[in-house]
N, CA, C and O atoms as a Maestro MAE file, in Angstrom:
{
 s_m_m2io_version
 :::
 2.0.0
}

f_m_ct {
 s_m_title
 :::
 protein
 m_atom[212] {
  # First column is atom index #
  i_m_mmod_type
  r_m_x_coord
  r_m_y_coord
  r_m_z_coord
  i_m_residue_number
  s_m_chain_name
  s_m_pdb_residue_name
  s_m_pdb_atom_name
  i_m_atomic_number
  :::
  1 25 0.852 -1.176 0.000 1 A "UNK " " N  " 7
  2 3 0.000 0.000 0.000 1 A "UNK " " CA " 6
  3 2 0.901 1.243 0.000 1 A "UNK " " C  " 6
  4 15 1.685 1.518 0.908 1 A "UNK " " O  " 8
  5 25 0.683 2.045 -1.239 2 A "UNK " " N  " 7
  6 3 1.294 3.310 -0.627 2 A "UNK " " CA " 6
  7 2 0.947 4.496 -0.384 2 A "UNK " " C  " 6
  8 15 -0.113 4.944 -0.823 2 A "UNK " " O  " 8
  9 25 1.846 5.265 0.416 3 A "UNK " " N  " 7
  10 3 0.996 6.379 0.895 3 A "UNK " " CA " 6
  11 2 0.217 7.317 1.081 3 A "UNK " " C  " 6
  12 15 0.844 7.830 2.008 3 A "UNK " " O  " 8
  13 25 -0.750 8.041 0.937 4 A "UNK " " N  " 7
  14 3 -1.433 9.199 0.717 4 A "UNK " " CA " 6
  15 2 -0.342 9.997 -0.214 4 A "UNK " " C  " 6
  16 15 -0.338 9.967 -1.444 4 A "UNK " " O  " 8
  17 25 0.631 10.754 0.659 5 A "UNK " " N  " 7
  18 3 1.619 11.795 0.849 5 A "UNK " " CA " 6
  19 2 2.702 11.132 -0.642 5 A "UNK " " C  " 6
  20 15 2.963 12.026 -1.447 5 A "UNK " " O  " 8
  21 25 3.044 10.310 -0.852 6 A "UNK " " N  " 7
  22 3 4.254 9.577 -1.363 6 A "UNK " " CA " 6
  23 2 4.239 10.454 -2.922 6 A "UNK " " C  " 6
  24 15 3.229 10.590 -3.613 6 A "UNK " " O  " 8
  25 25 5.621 10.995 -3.263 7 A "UNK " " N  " 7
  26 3 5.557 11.761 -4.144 7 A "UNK " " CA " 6
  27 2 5.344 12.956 -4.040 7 A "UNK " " C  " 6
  28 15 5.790 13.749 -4.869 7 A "UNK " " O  " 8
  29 25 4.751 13.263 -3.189 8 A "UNK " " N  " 7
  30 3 4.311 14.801 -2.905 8 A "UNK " " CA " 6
  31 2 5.116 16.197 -2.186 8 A "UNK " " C  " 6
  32 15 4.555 16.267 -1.092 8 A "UNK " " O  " 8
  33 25 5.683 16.830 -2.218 9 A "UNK " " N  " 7
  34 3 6.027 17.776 -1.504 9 A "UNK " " CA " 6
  35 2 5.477 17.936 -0.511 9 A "UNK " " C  " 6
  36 15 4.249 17.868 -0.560 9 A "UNK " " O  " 8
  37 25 6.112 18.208 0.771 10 A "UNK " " N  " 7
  38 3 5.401 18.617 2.332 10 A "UNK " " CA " 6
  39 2 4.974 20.049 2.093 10 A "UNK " " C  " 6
  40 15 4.256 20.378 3.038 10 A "UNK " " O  " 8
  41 25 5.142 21.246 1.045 11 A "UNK " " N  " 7
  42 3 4.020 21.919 1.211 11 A "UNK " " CA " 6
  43 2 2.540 21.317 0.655 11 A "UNK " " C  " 6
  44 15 1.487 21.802 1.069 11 A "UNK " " O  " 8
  45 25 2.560 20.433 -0.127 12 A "UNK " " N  " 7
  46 3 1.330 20.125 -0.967 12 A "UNK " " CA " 6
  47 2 0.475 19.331 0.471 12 A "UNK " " C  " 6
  48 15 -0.648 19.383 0.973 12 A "UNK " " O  " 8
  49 25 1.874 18.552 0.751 13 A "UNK " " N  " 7
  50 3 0.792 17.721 2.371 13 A "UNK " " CA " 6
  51 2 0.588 18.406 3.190 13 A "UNK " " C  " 6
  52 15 -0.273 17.993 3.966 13 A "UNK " " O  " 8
  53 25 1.102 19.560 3.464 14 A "UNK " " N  " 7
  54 3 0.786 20.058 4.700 14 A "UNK " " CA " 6
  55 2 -1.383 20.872 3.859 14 A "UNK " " C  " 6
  56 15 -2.475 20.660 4.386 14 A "UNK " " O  " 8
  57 25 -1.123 21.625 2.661 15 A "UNK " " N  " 7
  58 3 -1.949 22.262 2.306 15 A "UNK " " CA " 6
  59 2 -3.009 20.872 2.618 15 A "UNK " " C  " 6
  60 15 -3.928 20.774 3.430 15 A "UNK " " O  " 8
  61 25 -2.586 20.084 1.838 16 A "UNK " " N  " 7
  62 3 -4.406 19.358 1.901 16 A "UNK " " CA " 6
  63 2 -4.599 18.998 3.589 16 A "UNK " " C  " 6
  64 15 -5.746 18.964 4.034 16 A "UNK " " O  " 8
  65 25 -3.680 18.791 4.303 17 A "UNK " " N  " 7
  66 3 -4.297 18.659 5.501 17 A "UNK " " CA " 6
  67 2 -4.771 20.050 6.057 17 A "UNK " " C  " 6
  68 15 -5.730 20.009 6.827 17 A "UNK " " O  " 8
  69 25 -4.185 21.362 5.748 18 A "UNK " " N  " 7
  70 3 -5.004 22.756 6.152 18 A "UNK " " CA " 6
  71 2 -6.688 22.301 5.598 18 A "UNK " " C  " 6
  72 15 -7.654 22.154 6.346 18 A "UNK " " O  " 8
  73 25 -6.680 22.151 4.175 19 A "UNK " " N  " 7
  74 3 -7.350 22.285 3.812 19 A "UNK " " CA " 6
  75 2 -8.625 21.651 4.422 19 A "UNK " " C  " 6
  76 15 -9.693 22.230 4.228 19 A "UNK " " O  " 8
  77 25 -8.595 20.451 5.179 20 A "UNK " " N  " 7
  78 3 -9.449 19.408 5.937 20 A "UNK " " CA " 6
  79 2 -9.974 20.598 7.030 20 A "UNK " " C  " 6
  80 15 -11.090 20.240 7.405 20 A "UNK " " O  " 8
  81 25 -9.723 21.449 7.467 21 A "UNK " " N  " 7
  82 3 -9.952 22.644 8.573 21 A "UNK " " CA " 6
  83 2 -10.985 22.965 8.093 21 A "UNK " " C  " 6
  84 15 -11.982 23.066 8.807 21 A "UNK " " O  " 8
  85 25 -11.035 23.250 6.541 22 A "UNK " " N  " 7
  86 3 -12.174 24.309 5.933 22 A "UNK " " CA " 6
  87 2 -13.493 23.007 5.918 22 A "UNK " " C  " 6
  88 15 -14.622 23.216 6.363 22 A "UNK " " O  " 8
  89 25 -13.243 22.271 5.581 23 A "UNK " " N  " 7
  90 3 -14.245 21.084 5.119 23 A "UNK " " CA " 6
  91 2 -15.019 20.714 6.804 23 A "UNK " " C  " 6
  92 15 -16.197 20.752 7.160 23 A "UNK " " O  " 8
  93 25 -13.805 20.378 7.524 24 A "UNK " " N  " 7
  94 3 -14.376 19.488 8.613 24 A "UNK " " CA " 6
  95 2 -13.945 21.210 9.960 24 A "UNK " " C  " 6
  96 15 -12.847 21.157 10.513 24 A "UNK " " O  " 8
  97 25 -14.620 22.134 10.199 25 A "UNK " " N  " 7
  98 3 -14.201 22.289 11.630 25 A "UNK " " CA " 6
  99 2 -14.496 22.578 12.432 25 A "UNK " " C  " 6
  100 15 -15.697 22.751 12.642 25 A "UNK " " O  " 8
  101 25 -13.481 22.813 13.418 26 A "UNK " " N  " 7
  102 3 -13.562 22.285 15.126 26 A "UNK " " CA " 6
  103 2 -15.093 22.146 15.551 26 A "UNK " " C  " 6
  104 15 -15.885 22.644 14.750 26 A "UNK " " O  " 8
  105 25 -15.538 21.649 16.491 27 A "UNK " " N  " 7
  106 3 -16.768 21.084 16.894 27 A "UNK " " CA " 6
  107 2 -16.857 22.386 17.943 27 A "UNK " " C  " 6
  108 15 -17.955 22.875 17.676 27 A "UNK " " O  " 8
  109 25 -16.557 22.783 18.468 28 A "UNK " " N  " 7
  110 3 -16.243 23.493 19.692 28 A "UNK " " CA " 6
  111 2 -15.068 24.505 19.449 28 A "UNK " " C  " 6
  112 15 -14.167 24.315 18.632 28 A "UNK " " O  " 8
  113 25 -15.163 25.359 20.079 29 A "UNK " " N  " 7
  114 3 -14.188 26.628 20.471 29 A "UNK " " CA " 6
  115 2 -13.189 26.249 21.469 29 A "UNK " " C  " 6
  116 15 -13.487 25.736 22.548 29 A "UNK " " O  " 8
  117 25 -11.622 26.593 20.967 30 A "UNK " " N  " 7
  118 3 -11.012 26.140 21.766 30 A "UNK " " CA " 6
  119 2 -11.012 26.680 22.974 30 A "UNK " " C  " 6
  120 15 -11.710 27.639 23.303 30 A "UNK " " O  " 8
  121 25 -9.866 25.813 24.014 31 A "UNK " " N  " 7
  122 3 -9.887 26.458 25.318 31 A "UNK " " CA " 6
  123 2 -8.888 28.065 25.520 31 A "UNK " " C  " 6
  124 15 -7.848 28.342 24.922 31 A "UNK " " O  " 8
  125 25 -9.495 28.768 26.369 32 A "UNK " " N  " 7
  126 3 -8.803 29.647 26.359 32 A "UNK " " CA " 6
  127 2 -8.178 29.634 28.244 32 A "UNK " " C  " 6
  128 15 -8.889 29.493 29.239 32 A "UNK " " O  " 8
  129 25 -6.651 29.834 28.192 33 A "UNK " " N  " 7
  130 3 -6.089 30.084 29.660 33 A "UNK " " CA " 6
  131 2 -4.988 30.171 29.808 33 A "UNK " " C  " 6
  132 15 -4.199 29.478 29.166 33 A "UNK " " O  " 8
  133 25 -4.631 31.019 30.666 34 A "UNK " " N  " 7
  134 3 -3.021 31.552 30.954 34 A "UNK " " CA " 6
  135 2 -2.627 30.630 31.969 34 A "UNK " " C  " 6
  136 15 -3.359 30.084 32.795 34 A "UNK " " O  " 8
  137 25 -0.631 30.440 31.727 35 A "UNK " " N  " 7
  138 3 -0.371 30.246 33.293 35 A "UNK " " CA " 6
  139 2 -0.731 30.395 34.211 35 A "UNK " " C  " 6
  140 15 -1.507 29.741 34.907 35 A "UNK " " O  " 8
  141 25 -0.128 31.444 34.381 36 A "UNK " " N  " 7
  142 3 -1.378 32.083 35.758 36 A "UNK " " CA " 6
  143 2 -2.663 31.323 36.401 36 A "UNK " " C  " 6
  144 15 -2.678 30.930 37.567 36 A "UNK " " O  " 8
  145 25 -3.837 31.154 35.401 37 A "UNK " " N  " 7
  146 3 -4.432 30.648 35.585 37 A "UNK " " CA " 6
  147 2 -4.386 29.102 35.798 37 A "UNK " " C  " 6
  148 15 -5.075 28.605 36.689 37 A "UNK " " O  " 8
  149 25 -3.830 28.563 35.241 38 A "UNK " " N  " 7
  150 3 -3.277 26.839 35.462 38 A "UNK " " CA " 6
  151 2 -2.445 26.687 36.985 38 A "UNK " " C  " 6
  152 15 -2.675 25.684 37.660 38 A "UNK " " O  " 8
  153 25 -1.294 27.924 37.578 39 A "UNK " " N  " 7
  154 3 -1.079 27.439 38.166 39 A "UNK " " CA " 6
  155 2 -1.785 27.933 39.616 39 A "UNK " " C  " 6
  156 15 -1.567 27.298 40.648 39 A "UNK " " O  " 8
  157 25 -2.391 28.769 39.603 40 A "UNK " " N  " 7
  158 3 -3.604 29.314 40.835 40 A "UNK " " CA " 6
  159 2 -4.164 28.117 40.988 40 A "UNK " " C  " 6
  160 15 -4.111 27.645 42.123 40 A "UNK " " O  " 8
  161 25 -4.897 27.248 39.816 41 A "UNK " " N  " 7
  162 3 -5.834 26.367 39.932 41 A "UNK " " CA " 6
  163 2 -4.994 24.886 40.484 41 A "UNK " " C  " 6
  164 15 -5.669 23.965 40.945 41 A "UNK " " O  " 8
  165 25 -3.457 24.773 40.380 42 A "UNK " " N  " 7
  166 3 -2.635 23.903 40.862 42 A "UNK " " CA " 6
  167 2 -2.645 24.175 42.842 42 A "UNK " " C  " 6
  168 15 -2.617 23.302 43.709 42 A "UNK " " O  " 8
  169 25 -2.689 25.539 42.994 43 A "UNK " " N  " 7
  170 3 -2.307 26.158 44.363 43 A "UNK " " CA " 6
  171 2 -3.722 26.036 45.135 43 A "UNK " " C  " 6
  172 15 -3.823 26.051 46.362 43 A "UNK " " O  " 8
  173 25 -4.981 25.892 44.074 44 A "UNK " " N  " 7
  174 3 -6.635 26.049 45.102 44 A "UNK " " CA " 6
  175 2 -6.227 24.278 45.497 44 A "UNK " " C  " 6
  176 15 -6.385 23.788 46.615 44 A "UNK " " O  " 8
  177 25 -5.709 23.564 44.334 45 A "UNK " " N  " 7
  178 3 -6.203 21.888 44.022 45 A "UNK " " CA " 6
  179 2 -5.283 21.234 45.476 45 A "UNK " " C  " 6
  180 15 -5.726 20.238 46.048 45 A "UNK " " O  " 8
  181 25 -4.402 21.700 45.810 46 A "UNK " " N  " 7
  182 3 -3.088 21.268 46.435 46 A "UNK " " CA " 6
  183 2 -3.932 21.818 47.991 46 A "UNK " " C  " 6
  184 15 -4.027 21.030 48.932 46 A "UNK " " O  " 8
  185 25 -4.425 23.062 48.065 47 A "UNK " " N  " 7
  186 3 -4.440 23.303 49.707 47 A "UNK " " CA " 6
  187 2 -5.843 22.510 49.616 47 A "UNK " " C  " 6
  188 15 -5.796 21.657 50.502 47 A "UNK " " O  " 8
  189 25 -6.645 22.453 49.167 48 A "UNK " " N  " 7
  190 3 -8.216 21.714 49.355 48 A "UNK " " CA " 6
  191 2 -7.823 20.404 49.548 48 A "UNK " " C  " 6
  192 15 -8.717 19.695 50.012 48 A "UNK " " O  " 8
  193 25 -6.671 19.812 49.318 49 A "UNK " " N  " 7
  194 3 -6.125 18.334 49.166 49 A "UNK " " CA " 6
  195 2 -5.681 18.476 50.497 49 A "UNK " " C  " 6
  196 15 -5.904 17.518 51.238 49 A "UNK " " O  " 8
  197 25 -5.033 19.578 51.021 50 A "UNK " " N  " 7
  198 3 -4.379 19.636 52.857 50 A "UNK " " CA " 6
  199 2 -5.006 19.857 53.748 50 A "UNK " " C  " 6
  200 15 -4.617 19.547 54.874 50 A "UNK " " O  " 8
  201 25 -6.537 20.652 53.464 51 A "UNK " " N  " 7
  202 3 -7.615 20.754 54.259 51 A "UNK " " CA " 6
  203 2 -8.052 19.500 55.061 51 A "UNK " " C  " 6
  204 15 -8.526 19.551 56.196 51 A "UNK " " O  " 8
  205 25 -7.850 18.412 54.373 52 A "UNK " " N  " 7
  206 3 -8.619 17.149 55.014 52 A "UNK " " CA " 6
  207 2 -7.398 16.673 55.650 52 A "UNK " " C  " 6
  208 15 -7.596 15.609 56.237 52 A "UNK " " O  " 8
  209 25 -6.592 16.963 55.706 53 A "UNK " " N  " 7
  210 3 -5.541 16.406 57.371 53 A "UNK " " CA " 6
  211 2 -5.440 17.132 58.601 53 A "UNK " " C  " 6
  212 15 -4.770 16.682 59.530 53 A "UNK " " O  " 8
  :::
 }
 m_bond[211] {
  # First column is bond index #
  i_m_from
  i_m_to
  i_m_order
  :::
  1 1 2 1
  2 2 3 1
  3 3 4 2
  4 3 5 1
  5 5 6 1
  6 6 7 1
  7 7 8 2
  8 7 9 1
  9 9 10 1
  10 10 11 1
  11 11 12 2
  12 11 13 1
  13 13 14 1
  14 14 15 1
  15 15 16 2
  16 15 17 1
  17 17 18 1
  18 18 19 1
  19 19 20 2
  20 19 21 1
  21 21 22 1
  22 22 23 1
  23 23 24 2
  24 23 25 1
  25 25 26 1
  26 26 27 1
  27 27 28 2
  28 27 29 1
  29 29 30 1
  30 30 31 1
  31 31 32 2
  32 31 33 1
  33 33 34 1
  34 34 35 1
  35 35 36 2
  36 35 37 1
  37 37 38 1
  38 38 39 1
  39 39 40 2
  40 39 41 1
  41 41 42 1
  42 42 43 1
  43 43 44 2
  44 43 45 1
  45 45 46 1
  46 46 47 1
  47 47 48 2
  48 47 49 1
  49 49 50 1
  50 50 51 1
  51 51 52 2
  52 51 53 1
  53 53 54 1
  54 54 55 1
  55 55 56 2
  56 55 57 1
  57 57 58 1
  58 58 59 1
  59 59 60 2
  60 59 61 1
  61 61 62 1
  62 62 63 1
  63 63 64 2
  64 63 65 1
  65 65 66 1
  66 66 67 1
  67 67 68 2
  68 67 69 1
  69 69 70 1
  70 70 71 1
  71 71 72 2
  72 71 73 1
  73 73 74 1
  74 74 75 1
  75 75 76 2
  76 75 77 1
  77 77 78 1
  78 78 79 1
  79 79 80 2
  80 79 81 1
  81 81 82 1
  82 82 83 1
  83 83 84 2
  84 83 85 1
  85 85 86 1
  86 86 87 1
  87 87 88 2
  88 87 89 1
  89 89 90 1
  90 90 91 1
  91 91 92 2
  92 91 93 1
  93 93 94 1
  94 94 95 1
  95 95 96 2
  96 95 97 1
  97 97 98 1
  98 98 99 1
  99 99 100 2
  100 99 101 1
  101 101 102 1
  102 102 103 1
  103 103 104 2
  104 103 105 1
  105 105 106 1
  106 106 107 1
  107 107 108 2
  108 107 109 1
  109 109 110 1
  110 110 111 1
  111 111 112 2
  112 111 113 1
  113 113 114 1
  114 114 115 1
  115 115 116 2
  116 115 117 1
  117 117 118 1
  118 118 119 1
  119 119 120 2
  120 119 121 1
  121 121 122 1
  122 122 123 1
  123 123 124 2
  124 123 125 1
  125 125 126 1
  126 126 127 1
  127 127 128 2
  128 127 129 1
  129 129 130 1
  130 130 131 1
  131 131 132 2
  132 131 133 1
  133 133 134 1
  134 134 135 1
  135 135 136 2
  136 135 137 1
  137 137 138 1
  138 138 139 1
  139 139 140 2
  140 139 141 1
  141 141 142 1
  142 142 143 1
  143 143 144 2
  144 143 145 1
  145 145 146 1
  146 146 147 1
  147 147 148 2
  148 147 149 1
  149 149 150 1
  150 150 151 1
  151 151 152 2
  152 151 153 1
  153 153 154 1
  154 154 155 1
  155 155 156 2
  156 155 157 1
  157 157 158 1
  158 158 159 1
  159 159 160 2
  160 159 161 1
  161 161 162 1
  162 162 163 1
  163 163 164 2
  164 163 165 1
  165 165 166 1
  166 166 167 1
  167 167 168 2
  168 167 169 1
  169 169 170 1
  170 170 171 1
  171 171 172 2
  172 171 173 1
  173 173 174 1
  174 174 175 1
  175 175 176 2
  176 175 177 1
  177 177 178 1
  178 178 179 1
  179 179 180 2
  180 179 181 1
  181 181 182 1
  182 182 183 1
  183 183 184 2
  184 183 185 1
  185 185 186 1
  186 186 187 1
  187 187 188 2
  188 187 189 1
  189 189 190 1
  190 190 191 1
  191 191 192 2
  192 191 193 1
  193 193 194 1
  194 194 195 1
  195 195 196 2
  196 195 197 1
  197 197 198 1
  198 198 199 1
  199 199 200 2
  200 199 201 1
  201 201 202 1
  202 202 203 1
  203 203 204 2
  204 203 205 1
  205 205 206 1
  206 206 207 1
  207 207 208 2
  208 207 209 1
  209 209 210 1
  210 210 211 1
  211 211 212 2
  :::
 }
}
């Protein structure tokens, strides 16, 4: 079997896989969040975890 890609230039593969974006996309909106925010939510997760000793 050979490949989709085989023969092709990696701009041509990269385009038809962009191109799958326009046809098929995202289901949902991505996530949006800063450090900051990831690691506050590391610092609530960690003391609520020390509360119960």
């Amino acid at each position: 079997m050979r490949a989709a890609h085989e023969g092709r230039s990696p701009h041509h593969v990269i385009q038809g896989v962009i191109e799958t974006y326009i046809n098929f996309p995202p289901l949902q909106n991505s996530a949006s969040y800063s450090l900051e925010q990831v690691m506050q939510q590391g610092r609530e997760m960690k003391s609520a975890s020390h509360a119960d000793e």
